[in-house]
C-alpha positions, 0 to 999 in steps of 0.5 A: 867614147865619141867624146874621147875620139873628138878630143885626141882628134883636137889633140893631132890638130893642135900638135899640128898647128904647133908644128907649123907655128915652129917653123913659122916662127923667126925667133929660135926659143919660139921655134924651140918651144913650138916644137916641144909642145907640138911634140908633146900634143901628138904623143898625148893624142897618140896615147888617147888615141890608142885607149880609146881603140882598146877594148874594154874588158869583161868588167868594162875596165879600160886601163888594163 
């Protein structure tokens, strides 16, 4: 699990840079795209954030 936490940790950090790179960034389709993939990373980080809170059942499943 500690695995899991450290990757959707590297996930918000990449979403971040990404988020700063369009702002940064002097050509529209660059800010565009940097802003699609910044937003793309933070909601996977969200989700893999979010399984990795959940408990596992009895059984030991996590996705249920």
């Amino acid at each position: 699990m500690k695995d899991l936490t450290g990757k959707w940790r590297r996930l918000r950090a990449d979403a971040k840079h990404f988020a700063i790179l369009s702002v940064s960034a002097t050509d529209p389709s660059q800010r565009e795209l940097f802003k699609r993939l910044g937003d793309e990373l933070a909601i996977e980080a969200l989700e893999l954030e979010q399984l990795v809170k959940r408990k596992p059942n009895s059984k030991g499943d996590w996705l249920t």
